[in-house]
C-alpha positions as CSV (number, residue, x, y, z in Angstrom):
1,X,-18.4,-2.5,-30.0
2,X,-15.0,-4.6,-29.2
3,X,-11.8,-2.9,-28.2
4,X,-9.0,-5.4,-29.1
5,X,-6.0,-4.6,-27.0
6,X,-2.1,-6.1,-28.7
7,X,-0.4,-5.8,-25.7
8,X,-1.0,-5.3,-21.6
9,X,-1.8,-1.3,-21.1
10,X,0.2,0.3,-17.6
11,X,-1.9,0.9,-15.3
12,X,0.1,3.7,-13.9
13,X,-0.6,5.5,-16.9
14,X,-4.8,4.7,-16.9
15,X,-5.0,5.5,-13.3
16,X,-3.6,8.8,-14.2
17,X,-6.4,9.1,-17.4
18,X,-9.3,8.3,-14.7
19,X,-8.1,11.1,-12.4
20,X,-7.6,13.7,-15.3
21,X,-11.1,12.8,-16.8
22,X,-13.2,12.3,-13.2
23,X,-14.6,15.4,-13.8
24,X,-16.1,15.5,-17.0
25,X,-17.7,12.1,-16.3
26,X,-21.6,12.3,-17.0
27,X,-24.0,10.1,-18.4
28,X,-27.0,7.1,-16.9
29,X,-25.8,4.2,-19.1
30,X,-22.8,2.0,-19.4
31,X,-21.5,1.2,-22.7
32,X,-21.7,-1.4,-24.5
33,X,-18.4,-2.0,-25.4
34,X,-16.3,-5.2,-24.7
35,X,-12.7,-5.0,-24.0
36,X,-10.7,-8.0,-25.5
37,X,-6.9,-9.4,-25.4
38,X,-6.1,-12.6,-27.2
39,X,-3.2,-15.1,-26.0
40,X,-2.2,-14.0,-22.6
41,X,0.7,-15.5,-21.5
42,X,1.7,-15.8,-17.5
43,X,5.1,-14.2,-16.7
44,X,6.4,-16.9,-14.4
45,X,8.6,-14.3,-12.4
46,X,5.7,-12.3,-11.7
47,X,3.2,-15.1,-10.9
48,X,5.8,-16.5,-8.3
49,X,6.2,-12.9,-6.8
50,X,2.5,-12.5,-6.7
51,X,2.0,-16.2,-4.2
52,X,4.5,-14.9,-2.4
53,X,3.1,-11.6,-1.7
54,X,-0.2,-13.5,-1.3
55,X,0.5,-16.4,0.8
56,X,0.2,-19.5,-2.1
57,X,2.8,-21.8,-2.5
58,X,4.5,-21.6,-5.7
59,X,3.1,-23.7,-8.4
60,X,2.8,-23.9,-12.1
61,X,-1.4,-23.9,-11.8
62,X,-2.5,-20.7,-11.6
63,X,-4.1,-19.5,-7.9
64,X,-8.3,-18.9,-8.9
65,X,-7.5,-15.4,-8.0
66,X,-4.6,-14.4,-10.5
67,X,-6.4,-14.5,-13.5
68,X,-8.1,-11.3,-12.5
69,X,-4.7,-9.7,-12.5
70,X,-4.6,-10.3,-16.1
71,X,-8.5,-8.6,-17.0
72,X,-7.7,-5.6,-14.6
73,X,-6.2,-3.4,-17.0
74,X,-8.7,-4.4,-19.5
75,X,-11.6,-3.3,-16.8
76,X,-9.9,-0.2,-16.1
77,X,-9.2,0.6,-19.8
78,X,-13.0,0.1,-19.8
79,X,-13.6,2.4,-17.1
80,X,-11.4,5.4,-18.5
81,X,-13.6,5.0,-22.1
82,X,-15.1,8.7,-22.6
83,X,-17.9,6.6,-22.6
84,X,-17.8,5.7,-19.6
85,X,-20.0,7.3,-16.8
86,X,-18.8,7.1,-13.8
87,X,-15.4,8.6,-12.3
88,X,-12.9,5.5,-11.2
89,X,-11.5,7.4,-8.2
90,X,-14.1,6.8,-5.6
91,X,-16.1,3.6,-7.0
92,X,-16.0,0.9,-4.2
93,X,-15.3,-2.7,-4.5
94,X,-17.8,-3.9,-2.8
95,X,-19.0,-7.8,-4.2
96,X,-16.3,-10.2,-6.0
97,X,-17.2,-13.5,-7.3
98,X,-15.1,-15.7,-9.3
99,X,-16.1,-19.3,-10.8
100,X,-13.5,-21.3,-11.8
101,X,-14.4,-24.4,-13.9
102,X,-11.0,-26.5,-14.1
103,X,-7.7,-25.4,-12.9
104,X,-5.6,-23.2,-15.0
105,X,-1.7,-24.1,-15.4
106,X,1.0,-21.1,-15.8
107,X,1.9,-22.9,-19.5
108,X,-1.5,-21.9,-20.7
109,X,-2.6,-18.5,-22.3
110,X,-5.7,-17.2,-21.9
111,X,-8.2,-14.8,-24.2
112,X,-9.6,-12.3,-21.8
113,X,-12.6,-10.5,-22.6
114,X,-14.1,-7.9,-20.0
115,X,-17.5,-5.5,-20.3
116,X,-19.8,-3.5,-17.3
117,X,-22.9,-4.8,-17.0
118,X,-26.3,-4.6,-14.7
119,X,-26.6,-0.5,-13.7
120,X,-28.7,-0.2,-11.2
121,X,-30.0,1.4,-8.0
122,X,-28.2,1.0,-4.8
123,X,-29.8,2.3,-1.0
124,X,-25.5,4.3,-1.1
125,X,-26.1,5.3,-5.2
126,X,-26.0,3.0,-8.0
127,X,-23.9,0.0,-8.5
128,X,-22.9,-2.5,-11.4
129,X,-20.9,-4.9,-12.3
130,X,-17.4,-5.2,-14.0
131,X,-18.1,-9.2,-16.0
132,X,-14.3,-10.9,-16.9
133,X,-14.3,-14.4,-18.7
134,X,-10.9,-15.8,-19.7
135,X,-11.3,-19.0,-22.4
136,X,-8.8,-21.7,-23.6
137,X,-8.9,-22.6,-27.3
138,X,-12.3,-21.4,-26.7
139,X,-13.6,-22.9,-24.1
140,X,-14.9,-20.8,-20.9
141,X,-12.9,-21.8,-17.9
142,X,-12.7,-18.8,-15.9
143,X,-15.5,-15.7,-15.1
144,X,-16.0,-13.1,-12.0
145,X,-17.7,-10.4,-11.4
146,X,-16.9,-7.1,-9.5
147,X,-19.7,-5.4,-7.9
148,X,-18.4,-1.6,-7.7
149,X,-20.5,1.2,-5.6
150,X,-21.2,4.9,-7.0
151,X,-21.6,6.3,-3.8
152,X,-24.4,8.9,-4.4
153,X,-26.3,11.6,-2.1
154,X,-25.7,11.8,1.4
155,X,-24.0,8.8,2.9
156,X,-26.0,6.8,5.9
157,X,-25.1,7.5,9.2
158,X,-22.8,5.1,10.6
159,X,-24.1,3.0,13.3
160,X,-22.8,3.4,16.8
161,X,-23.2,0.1,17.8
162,X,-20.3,-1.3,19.5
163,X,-19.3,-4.6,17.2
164,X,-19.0,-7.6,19.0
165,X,-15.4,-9.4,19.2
166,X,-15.1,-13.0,18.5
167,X,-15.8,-14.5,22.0
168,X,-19.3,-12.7,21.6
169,X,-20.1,-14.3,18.1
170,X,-19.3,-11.7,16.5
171,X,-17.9,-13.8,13.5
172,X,-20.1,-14.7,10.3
173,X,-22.4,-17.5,11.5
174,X,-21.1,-17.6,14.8
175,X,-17.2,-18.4,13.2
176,X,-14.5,-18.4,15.9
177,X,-11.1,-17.2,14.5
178,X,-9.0,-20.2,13.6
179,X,-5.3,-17.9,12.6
180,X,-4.4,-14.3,13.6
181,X,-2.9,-12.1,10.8
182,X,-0.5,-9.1,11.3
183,X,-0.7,-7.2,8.0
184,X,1.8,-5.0,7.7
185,X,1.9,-1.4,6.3
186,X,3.5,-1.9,2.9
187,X,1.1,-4.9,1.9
188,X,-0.7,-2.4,0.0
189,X,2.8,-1.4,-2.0
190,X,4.3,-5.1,-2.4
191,X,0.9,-6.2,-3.9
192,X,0.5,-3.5,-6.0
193,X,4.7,-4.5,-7.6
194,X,3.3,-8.0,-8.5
195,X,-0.6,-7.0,-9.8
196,X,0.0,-3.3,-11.3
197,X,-2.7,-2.2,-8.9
198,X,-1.4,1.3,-8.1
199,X,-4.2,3.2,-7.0
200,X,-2.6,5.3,-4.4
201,X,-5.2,4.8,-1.9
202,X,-3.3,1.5,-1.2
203,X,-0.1,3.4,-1.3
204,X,0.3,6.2,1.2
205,X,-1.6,8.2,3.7
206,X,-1.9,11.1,2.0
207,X,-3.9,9.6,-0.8
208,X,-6.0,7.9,1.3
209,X,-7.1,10.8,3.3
210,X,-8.1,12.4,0.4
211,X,-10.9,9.7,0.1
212,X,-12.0,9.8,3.6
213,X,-9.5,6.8,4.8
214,X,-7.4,7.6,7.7
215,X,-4.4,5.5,6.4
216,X,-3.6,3.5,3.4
217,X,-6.1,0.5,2.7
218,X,-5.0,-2.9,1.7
219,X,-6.5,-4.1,-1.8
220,X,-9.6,-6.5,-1.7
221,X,-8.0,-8.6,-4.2
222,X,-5.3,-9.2,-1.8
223,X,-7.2,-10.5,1.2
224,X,-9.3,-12.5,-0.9
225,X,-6.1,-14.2,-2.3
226,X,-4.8,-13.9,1.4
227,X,-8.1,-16.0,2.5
228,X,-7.9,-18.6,-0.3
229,X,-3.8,-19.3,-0.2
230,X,-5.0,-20.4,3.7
231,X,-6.9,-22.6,2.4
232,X,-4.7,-24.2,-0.1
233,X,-4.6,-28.1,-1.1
234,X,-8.7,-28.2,0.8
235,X,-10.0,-26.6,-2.2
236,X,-11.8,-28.1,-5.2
237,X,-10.3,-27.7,-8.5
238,X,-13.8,-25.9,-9.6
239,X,-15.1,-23.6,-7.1
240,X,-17.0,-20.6,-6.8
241,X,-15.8,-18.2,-4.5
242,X,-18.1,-15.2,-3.3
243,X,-17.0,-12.1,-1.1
244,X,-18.0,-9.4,0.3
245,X,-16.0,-6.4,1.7
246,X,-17.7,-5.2,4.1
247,X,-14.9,-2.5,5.8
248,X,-12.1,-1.5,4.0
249,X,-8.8,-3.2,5.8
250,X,-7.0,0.0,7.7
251,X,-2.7,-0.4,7.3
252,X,-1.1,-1.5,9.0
253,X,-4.1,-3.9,11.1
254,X,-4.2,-7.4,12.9
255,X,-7.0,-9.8,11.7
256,X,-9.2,-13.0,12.6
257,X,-9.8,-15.6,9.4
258,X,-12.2,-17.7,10.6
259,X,-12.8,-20.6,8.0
260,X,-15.4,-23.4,8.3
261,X,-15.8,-26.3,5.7
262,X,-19.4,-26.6,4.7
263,X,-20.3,-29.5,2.2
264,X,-18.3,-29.1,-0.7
265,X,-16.8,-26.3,0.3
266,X,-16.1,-23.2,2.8
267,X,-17.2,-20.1,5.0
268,X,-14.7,-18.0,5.5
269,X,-14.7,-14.4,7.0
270,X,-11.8,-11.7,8.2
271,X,-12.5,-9.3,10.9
272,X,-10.6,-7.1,13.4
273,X,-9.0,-9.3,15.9
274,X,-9.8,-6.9,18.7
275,X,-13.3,-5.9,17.7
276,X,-15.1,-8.1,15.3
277,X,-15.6,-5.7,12.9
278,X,-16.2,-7.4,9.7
279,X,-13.7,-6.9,6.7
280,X,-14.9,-9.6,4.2
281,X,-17.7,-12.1,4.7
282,X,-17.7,-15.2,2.2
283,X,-18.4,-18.8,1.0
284,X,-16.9,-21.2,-1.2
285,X,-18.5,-23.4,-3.1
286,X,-17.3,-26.9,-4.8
287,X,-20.8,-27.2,-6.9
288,X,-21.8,-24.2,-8.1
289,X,-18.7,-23.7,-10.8
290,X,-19.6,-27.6,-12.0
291,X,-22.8,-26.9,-14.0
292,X,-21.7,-22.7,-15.0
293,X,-21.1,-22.0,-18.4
294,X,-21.4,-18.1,-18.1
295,X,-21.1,-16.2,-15.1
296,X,-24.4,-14.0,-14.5
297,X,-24.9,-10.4,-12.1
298,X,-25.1,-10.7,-8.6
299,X,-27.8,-9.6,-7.2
């Protein structure tokens, strides 16, 4: 089944849907529908406000993270289906991965086509993965998948063990920290203006404490953008770029990039600056987008 959308869908609005629905949310298989938007243009305002927010210089090619500003309503109208299993409020981000195959200038529009694929068992509940591909005159230029977490059962115990700051090696593969980031506390509000991300666990306090956080969390998207705008004019115009959040990012906090080039591309990784506890661990790779055609499940 294919959902053909005319025009963006708020997602104030569908974030509001997925709260009012969480409950009646049942079911062991993910639909097969695909949610599909032909000829997306790039606001330029918006795409100037969003490098800003994230850190990238502006420029008429697009950064390798914006196009997933464009499928996220589609995922989320996907998620909110009545079809749909699993209640959005509470999945966790927990694997991104985005191969981009050429770069992508603002003047271009894209056809954006999104569908959840791969259910299956997780040690926390069950996971799966939200599959985006954006073509050009129909050729594939741009994929990722989001790994999201049904958390499930009781939850592990968390360890006690002190984490090691950076002087200890605490960094992925031994990474020493090579800037020092102070986010501030209304990151989670000036990325949500420029994405339409409003889930309000990035927005206040309140929110946020109602799923377990003890203040508003920054947006995974954002720090990924955050770690690749740092990055800027090293990268290879096709990359893949894999993450893993590992903690979600407290606001307001101050944080260690470490990044490390390695062959054709990177290793980065963003902790706590005073503790080494790991926010996002990731690589970057100049080969892998070269030979993809279409982007598969991570495992």
């Amino acid at each position: 089944m294919t959902v053909r959308l005319d025009q963006r869908p708020g997602l104030g609005r569908l974030y509001a849907k997925a709260v009012a629905t969480a409950r009646s949310r049942r079911g062991d298989r993910l639909p097969e529908i695909s949610v599909e938007m032909a000829g997306v243009a790039v606001e330029r305002e918006r795409l100037a406000s969003y490098a800003e927010v994230c850190g990238f210089r502006h420029s008429d090619l697009l950064p390798p993270t914006y196009p997933h500003v464009l499928a996220f309503p589609l995922a989320v109208t996907l998620m909110v289906d009545p079809k749909f299993p699993f209640a959005l409020p509470g999945l966790v981000h927990v694997i991104n991965r985005i191969t981009q195959r050429r770069p992508l200038r603002a003047d271009e529009r894209l056809d954006l086509a999104v569908r959840a694929s791969d259910l299956r068992p997780h040690p926390r509940g069950r996971q799966f993965d939200m599959i985006s591909e954006a073509s050009i005159d129909g050729e594939l230029v741009w994929t990722e998948a989001s790994t999201y977490l049904r958390r499930e059962g009781k939850a592990a115990s968390p360890s006690r063990t002190k984490p090691t700051s950076s002087a200890e090696g605490g960094y992925r593969g031994g990474l020493g920290p090579t800037a020092i980031w102070r986010i501030p506390r209304n990151i989670g509000r000036r990325y949500a203006a420029v994405s339409g991300d409003v889930n309000p666990i990035h927005l206040n306090a309140l929110a946020a404490r109602l799923f377990g956080f003890r203040r508003a969390i920054a947006h995974g998207m954002w720090l990924k953008a955050r770690c690749l705008a740092a990055l800027e004019g090293r990268l290879p115009d096709t990359l893949e770029v894999h993450v893993e959040f590992k903690a979600p990012l407290l606001l307001p906090s101050t944080v260690a990039f470490a990044g490390r080039p390695v062959g054709t591309g990177w290793t980065i990784a963003v902790s706590q600056a005073a503790s080494g506890k790991p926010h996002l661990d990731g690589t970057i790779d100049g080969n892998a987008a070269a030979d993809s055609v279409r982007i598969e499940s991570p495992q």
